[in-house]
LOLUMDO-34089 format. One line per 5 residues: number of its first residue (from 1); their letters; for each residue x, y, z of N, C-alpha, C. Coordinates in steps of 0.05 Angstrom, whole numbers. Layout:
BEGIN
NUM	A	X/Y/Z/X/Y/Z/X/Y/Z ~ ...
//
This chain:
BEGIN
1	XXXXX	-3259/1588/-636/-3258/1616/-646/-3234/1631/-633 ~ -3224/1647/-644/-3197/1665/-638/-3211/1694/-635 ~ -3203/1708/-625/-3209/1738/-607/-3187/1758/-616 ~ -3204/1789/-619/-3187/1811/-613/-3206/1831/-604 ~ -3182/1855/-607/-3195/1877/-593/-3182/1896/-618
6	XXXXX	-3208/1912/-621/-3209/1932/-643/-3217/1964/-634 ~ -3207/1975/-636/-3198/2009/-626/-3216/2018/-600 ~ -3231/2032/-592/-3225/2037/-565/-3247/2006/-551 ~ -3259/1995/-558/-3280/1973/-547/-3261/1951/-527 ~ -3268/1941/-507/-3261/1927/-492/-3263/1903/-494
11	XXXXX	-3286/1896/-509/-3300/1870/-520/-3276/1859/-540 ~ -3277/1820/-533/-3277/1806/-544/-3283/1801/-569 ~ -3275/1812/-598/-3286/1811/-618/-3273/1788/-631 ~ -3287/1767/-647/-3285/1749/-665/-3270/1750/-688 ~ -3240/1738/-690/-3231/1736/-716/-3244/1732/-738
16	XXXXX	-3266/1724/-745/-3277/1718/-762/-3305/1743/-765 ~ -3317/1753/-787/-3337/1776/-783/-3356/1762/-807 ~ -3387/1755/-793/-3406/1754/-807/-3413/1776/-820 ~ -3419/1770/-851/-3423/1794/-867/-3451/1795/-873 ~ -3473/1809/-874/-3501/1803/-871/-3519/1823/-895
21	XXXXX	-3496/1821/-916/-3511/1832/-943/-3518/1804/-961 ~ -3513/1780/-940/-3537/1751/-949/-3561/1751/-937 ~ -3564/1773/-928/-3600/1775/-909/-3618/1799/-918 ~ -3632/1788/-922/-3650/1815/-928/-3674/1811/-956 ~ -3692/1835/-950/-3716/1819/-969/-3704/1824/-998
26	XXXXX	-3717/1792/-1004/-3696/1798/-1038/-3721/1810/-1058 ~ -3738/1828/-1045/-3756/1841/-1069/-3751/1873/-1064 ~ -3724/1874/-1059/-3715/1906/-1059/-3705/1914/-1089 ~ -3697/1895/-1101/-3677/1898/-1119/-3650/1904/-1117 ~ -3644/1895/-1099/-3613/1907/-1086/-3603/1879/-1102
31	XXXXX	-3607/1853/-1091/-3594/1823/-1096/-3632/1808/-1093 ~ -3620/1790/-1113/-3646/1767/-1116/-3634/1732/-1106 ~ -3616/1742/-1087/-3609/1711/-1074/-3609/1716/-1048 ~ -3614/1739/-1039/-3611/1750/-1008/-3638/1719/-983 ~ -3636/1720/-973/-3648/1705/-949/-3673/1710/-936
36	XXXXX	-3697/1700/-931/-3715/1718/-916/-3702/1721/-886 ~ -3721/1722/-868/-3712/1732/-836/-3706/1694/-830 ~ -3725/1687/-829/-3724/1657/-812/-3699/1651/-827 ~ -3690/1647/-850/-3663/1632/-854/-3640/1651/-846 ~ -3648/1681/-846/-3629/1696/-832/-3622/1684/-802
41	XXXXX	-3648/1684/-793/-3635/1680/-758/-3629/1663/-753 ~ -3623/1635/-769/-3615/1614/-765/-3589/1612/-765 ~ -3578/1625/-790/-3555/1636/-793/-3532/1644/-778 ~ -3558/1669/-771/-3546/1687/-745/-3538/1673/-711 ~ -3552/1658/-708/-3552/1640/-696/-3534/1619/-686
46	XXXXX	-3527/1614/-711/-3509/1590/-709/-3477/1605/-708 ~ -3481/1624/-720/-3453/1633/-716/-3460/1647/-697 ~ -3465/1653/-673/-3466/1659/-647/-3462/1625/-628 ~ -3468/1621/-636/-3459/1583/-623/-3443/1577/-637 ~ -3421/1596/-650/-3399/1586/-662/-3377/1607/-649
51	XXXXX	-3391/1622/-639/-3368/1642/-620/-3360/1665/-637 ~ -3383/1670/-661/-3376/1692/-672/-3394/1713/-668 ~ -3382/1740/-663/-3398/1767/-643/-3395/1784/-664 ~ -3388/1790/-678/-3380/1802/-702/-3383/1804/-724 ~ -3411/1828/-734/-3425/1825/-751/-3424/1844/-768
56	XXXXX	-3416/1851/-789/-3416/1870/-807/-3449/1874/-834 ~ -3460/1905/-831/-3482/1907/-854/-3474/1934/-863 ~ -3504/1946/-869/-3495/1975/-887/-3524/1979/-889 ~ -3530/2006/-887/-3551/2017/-892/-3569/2009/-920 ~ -3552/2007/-937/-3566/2010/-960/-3569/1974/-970
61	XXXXX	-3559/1956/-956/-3557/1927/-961/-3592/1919/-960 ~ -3597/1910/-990/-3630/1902/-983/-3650/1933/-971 ~ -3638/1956/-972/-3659/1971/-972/-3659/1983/-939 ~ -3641/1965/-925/-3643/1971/-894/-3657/1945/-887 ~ -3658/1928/-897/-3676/1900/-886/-3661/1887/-873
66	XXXXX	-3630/1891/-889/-3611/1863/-880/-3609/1881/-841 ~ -3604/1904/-844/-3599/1913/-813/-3620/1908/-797 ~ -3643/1909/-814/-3672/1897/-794/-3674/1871/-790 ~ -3666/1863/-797/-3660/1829/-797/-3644/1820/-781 ~ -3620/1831/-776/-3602/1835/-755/-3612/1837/-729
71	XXXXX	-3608/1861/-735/-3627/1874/-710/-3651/1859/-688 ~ -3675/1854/-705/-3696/1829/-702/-3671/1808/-692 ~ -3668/1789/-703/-3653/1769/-702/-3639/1767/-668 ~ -3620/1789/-663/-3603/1790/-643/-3627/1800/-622 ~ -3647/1809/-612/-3675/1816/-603/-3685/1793/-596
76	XXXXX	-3691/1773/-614/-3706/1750/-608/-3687/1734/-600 ~ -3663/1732/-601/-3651/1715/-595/-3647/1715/-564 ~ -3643/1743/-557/-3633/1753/-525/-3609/1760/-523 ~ -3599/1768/-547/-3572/1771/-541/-3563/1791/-527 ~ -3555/1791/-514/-3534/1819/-486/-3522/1832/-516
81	XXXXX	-3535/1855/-509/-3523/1884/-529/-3481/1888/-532 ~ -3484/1878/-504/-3449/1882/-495/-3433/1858/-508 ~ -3458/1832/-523/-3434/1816/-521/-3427/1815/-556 ~ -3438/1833/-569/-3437/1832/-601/-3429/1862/-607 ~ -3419/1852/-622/-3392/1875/-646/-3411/1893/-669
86	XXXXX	-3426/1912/-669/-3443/1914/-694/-3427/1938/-711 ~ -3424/1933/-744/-3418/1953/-753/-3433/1954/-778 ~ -3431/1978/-792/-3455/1980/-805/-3438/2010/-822 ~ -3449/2018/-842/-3442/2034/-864/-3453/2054/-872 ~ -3447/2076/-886/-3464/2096/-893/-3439/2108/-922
91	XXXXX	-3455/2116/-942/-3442/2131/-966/-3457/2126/-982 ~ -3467/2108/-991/-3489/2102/-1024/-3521/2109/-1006 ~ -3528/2141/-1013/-3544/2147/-1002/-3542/2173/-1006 ~ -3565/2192/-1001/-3572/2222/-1010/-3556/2227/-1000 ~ -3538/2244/-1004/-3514/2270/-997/-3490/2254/-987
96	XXXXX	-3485/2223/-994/-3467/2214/-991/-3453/2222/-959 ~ -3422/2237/-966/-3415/2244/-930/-3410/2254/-923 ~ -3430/2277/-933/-3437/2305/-914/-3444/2302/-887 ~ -3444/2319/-877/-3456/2326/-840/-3484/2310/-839 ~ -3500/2324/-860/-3524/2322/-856/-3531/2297/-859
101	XXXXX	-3516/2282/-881/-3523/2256/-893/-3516/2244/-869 ~ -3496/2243/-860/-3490/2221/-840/-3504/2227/-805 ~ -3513/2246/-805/-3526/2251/-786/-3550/2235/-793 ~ -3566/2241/-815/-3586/2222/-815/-3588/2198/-825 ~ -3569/2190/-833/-3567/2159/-835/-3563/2142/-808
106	XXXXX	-3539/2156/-791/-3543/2151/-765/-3563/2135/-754 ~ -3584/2156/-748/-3604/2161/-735/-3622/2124/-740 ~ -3621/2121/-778/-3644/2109/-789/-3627/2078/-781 ~ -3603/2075/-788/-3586/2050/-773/-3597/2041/-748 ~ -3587/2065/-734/-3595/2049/-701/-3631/2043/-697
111	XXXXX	-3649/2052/-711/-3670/2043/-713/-3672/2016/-725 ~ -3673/2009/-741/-3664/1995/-755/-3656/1961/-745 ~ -3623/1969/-723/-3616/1948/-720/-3624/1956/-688 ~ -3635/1960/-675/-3661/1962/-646/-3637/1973/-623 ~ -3610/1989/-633/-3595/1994/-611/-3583/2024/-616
116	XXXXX	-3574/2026/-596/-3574/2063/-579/-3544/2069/-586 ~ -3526/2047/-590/-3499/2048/-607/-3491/2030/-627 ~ -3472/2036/-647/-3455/2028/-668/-3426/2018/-660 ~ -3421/1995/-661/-3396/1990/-647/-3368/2003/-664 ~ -3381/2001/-691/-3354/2005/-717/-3380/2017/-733
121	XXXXX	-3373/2039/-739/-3390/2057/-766/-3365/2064/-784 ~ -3380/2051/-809/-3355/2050/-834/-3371/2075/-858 ~ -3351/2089/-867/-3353/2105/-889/-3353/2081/-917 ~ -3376/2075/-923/-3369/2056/-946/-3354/2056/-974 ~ -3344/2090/-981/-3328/2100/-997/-3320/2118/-991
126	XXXXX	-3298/2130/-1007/-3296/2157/-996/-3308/2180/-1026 ~ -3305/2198/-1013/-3332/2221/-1020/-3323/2242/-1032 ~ -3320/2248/-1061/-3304/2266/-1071/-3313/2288/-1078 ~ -3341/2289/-1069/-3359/2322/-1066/-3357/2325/-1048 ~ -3349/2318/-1022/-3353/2333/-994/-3321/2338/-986
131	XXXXX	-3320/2359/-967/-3292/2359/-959/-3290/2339/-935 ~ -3265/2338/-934/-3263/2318/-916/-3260/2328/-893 ~ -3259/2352/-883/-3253/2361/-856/-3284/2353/-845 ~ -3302/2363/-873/-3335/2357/-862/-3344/2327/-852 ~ -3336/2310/-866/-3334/2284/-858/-3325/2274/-837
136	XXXXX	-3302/2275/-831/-3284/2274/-810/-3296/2286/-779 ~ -3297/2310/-779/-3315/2324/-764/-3344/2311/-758 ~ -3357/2308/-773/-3387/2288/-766/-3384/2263/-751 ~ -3367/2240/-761/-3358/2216/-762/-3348/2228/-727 ~ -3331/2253/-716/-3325/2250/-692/-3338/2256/-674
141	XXXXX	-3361/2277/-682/-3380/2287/-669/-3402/2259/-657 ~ -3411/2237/-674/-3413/2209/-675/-3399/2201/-644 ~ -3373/2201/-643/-3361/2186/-625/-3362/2203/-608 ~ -3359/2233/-604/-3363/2243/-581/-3389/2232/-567 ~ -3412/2230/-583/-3435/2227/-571/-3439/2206/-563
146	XXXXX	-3431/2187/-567/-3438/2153/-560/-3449/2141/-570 ~ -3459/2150/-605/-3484/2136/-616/-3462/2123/-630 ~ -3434/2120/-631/-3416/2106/-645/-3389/2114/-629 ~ -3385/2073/-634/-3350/2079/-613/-3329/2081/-625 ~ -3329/2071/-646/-3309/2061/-673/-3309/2071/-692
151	XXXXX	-3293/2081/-711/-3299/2084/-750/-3287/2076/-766 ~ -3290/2065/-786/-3269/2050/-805/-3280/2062/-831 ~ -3257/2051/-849/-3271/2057/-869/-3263/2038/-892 ~ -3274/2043/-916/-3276/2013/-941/-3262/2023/-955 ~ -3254/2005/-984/-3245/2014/-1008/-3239/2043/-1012
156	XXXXX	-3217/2051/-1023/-3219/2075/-1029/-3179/2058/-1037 ~ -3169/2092/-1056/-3143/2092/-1056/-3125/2098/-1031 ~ -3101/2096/-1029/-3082/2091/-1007/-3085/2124/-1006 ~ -3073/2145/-1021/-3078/2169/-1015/-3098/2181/-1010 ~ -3128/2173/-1014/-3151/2190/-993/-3149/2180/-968
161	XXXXX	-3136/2152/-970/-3142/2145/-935/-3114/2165/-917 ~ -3104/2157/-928/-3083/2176/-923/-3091/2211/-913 ~ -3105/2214/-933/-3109/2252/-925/-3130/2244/-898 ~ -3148/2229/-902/-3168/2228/-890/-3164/2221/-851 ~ -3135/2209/-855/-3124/2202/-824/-3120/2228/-813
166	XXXXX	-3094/2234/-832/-3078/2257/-829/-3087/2286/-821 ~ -3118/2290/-837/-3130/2312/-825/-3152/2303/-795 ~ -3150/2280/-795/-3161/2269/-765/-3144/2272/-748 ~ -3121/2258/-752/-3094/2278/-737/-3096/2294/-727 ~ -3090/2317/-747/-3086/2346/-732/-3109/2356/-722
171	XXXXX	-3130/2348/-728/-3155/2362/-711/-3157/2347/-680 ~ -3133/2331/-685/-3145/2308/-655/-3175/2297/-656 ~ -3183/2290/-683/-3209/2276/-676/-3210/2250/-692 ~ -3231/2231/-677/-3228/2204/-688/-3215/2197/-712 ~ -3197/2173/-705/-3190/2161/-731/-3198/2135/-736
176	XXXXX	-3197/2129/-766/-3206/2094/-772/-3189/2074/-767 ~ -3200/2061/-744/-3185/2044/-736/-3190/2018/-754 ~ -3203/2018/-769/-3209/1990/-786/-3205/1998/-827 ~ -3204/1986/-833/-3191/1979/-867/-3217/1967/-870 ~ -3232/1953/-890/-3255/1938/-898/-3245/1940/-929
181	XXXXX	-3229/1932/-946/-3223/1926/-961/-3229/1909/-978 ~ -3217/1913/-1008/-3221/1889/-1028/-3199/1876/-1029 ~ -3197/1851/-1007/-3167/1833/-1010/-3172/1804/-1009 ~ -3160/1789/-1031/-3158/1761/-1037/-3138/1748/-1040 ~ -3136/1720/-1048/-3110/1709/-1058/-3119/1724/-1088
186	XXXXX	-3138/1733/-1108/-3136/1726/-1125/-3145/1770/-1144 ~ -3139/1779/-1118/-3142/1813/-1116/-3126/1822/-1093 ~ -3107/1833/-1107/-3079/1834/-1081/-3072/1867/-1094 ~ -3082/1880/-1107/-3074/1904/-1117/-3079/1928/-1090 ~ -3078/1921/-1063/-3077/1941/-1050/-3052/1940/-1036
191	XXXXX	-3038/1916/-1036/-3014/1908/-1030/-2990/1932/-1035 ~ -2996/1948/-1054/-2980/1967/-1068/-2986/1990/-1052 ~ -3014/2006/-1043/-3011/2021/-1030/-3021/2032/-1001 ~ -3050/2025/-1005/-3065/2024/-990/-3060/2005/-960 ~ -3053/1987/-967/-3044/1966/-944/-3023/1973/-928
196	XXXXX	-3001/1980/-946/-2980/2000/-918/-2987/2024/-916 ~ -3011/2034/-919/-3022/2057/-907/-3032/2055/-875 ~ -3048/2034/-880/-3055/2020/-859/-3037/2013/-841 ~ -3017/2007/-847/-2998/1994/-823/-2983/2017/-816 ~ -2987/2042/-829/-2963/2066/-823/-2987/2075/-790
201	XXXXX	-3015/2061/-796/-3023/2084/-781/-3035/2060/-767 ~ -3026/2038/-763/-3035/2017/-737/-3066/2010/-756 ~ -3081/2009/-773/-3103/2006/-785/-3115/1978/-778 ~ -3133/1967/-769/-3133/1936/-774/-3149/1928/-796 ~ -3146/1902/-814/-3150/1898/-837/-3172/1873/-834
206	XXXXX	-3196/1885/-843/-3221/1867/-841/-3236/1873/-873 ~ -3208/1852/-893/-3237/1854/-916/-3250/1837/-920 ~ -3272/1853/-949/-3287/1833/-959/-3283/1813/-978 ~ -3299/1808/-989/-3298/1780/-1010/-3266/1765/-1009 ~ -3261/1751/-981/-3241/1732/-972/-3235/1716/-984
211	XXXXX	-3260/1701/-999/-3264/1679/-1021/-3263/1686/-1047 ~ -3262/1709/-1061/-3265/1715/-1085/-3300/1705/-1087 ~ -3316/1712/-1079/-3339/1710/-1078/-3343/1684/-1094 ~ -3340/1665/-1063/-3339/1631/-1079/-3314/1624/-1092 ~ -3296/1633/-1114/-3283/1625/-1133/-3252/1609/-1120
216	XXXXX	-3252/1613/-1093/-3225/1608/-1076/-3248/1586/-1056 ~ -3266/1574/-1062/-3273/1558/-1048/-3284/1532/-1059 ~ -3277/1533/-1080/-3292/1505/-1101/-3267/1508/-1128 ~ -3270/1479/-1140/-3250/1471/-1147/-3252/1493/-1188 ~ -3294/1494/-1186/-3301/1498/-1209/-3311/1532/-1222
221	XXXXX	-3295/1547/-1226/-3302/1571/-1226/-3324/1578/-1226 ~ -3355/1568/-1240/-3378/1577/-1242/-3401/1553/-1232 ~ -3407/1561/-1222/-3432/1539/-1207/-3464/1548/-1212 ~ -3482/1537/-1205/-3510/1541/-1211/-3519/1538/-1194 ~ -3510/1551/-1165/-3530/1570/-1156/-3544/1598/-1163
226	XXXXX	-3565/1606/-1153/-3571/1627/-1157/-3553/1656/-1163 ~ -3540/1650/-1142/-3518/1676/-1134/-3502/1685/-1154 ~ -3490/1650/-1160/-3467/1654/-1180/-3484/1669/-1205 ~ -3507/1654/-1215/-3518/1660/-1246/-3533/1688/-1245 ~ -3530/1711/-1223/-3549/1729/-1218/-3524/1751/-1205
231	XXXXX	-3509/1743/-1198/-3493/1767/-1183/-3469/1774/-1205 ~ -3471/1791/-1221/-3462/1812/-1241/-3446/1823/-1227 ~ -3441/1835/-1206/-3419/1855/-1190/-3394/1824/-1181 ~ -3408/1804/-1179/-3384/1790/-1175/-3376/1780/-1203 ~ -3374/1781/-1217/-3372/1775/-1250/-3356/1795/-1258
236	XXXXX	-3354/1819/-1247/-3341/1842/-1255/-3324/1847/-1245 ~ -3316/1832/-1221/-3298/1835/-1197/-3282/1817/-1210 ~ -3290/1785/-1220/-3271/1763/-1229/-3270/1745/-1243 ~ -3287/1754/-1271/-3288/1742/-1294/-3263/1747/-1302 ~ -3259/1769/-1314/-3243/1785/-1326/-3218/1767/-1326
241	XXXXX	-3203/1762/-1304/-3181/1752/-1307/-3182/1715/-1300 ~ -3209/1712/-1310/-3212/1676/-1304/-3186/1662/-1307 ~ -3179/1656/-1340/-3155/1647/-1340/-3129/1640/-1325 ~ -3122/1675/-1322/-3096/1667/-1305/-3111/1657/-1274 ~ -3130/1668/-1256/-3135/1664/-1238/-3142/1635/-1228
246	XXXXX	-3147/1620/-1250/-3154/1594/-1243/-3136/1579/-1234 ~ -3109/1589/-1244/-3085/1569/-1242/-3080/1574/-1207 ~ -3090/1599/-1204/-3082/1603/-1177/-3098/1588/-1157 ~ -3125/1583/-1154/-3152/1572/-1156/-3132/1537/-1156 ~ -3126/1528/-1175/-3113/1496/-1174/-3089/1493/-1157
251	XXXXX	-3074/1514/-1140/-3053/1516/-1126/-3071/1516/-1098 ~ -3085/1532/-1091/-3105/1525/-1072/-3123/1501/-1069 ~ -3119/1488/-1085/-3146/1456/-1082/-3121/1432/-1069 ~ -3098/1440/-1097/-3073/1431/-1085/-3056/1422/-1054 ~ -3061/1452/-1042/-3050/1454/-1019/-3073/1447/-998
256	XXXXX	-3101/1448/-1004/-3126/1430/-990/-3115/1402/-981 ~ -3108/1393/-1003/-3112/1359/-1005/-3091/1360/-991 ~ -3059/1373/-994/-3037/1370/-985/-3046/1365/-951 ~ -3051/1403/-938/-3067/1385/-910/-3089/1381/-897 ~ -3107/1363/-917/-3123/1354/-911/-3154/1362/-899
261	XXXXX	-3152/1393/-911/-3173/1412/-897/-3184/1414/-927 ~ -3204/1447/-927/-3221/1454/-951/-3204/1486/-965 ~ -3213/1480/-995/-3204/1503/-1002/-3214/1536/-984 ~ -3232/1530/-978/-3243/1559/-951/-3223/1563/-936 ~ -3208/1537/-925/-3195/1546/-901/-3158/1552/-914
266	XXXXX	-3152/1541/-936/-3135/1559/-950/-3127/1575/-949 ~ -3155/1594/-961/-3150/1620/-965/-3161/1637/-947 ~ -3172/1633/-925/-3183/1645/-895/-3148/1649/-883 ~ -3135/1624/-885/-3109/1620/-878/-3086/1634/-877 ~ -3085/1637/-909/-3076/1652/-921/-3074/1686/-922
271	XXXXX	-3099/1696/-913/-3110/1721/-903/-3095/1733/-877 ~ -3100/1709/-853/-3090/1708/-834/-3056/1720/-836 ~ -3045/1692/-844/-3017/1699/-848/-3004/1722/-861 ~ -3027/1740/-877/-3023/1763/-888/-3027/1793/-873 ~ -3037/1778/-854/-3031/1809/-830/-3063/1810/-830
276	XXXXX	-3087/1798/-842/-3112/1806/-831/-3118/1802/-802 ~ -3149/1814/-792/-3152/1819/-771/-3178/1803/-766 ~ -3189/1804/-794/-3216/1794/-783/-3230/1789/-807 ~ -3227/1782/-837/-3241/1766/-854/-3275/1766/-853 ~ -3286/1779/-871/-3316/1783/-876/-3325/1764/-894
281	XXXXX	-3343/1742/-878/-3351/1715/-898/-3381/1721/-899 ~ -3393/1716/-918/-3424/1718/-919/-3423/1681/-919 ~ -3444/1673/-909/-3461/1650/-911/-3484/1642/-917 ~ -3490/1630/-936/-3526/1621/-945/-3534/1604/-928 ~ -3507/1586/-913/-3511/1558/-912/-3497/1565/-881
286	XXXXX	-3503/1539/-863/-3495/1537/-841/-3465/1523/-840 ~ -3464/1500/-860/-3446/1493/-861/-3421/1505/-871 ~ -3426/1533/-886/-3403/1550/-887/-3393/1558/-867 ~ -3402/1574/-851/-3394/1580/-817/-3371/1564/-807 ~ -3385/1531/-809/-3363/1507/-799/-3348/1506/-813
291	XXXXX	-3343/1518/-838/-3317/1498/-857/-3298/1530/-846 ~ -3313/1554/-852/-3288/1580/-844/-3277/1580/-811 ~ -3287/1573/-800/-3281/1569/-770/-3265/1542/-767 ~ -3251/1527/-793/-3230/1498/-790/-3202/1524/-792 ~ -3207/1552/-807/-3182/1559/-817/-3159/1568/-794
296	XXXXX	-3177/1562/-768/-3150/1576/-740/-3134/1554/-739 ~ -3144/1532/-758/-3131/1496/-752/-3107/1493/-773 ~ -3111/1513/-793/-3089/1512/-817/-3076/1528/-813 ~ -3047/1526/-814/-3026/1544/-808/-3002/1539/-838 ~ -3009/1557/-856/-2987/1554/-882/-2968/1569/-875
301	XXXXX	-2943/1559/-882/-2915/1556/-883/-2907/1582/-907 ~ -2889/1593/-894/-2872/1621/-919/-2864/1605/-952 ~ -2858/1576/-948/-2856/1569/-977/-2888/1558/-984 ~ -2900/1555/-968/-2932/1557/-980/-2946/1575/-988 ~ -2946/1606/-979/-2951/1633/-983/-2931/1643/-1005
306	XXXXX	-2913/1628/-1013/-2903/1640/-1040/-2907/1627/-1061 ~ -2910/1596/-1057/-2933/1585/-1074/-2947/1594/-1088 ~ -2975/1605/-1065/-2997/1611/-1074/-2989/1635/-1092 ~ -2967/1655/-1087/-2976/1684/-1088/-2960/1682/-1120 ~ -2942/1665/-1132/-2934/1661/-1149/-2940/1672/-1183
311	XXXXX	-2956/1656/-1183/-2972/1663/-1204/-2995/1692/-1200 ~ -2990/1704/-1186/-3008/1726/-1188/-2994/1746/-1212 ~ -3020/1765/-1222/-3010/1781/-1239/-3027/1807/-1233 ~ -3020/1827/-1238/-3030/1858/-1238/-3066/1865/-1257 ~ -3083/1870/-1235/-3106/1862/-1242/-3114/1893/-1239
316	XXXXX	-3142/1899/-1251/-3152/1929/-1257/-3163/1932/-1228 ~ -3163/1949/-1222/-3176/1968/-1197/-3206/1962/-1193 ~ -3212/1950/-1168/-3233/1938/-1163/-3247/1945/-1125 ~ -3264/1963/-1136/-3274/1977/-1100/-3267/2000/-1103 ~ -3242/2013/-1101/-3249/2048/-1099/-3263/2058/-1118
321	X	-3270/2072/-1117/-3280/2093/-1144/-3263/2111/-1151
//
């Protein structure tokens, strides 16, 4: 496992970030492939005996189960509070990110996941009924107090993140030290703005769906698991442009066999060499864990990264609102 350090925390955090909206009771209606607890903590588990501290959920994932699951999980296990990374989300929820909303979402998180702080609290969108001074202001009041050390934030356009620094700026109060983005080999449309937003302001870049949810990790666009035949938000994310994307998809299986690793570690790889920080993988399986943790072993080459990036084409807006 490879290590960093993410805005003011001292801890050792894990290149790699377990994503834990695969846990949680699947009779919420949130997802019907989610995990109960026991296959959660096994999970959880194993990527802690894999050297990974670094866990990403969200209030609203499974209802608040996947954070209780967590939470439980790291409890029974014994894990030292100091030696894990927890971040966790608030926005899809009553009053979205107002004062009040996030004051009491707060509150129901750290219950939740059984601890007294939030290592990274992410805005999971940004919020176009609330002002942002109000936001901003809550989110620092948070860090003054200690119930949160960190803030990042997700998806959104390059210009709200932008206002949203900028008036953290001038007030001198917290800013997002983390990005949580929609970036792939096969969804690169933040490349244009949002991403040197990030770098104007030191941002570090930890997105999601690394894999194209599966589709950058198997040779066959659609499979019969559950997930694939039931998860509609990923269908909407990358149906759409199947065609061209596939070809990109056969340049990655390509460069597998070339050295001799898995399409996962490809495009984990590939992430890497693109200035990421820390890659959010969900796992059903244990043996996912092991195949994303081969990618510190692959190192692609500038005529391999133009390879891949070749055939890309200009795809619709996917994550901000």
């Amino acid at each position: 496992m490879e290590y960093c350090k993410i805005g003011v925390s001292n801890k050792q955090v894990s290149k790699l970030c377990l994503g834990c909206m695969t846990f949680g009771d699947n009779q919420t209606q949130f997802h019907d492939w989610t995990l109960p607890y026991e296959e959660s903590k096994e999970i959880i588990k194993h990527a802690l005996d894999l050297g990974i501290n670094f866990f990403d959920t969200a209030n609203v994932y499974s209802k608040g189960t996947s954070e209780e699951y967590l939470g439980r999980a790291l409890k029974e296990l014994d894990v030292n509070r100091e030696d894990v990374f927890i971040a966790t989300k608030v926005y899809f929820n009553d009053g979205k990110l107002s004062k009040e909303a996030i004051n009491r979402e707060i509150e129901l998180s750290l219950k939740r996941l059984q601890t007294d702080y939030i290592d990274l609290y992410i805005i999971h969108r940004f919020d176009k009924t609330t002002p942002i001074e109000e936001t901003m202001n809550a989110l620092n009041d948070l860090v003054q107090s200690g119930k949160v050390k960190n803030i990042g934030a997700s998806a959104m356009y390059g210009y709200q993140f932008h206002n949203m620094q900028e008036i953290a700026d001038k007030n001198g109060w917290a800013k997002f030290v983390t990005m949580q983005n929609h970036y792939n080999m096969l969804y690169r449309e933040d490349e244009r703005e949002l991403i040197p937003v990030c770098n104007q302001y030191k941002t570090l870049l930890t997105p999601y769906s690394p894999l194209a949810s599966g589709r950058l990790a198997r040779a066959e666009w659609h499979t019969n698991t559950k997930r694939s035949q039931t998860d509609n938000t990923a269908a909407h994310k990358y149906d759409g442009f199947e065609e061209a994307d596939k070809k990109i998809v056969g340049r990655v299986l390509e460069l597998a066999k070339k050295y001799n690793c898995t399409m996962t570690q490809i495009a984990l790889s590939y992430l890497f060499e693109k200035g990421v920080t820390a890659p959010i993988i969900g796992a059903s399986k244990i043996k996912y864990l092991d195949d994303a943790c081969g990618a510190f072993h692959v190192h692609l080459t500038i005529e391999d990264i133009a390879y891949l990036e070749e055939l890309y084409i200009p795809h619709s807006i996917v994550g901000a609102l």
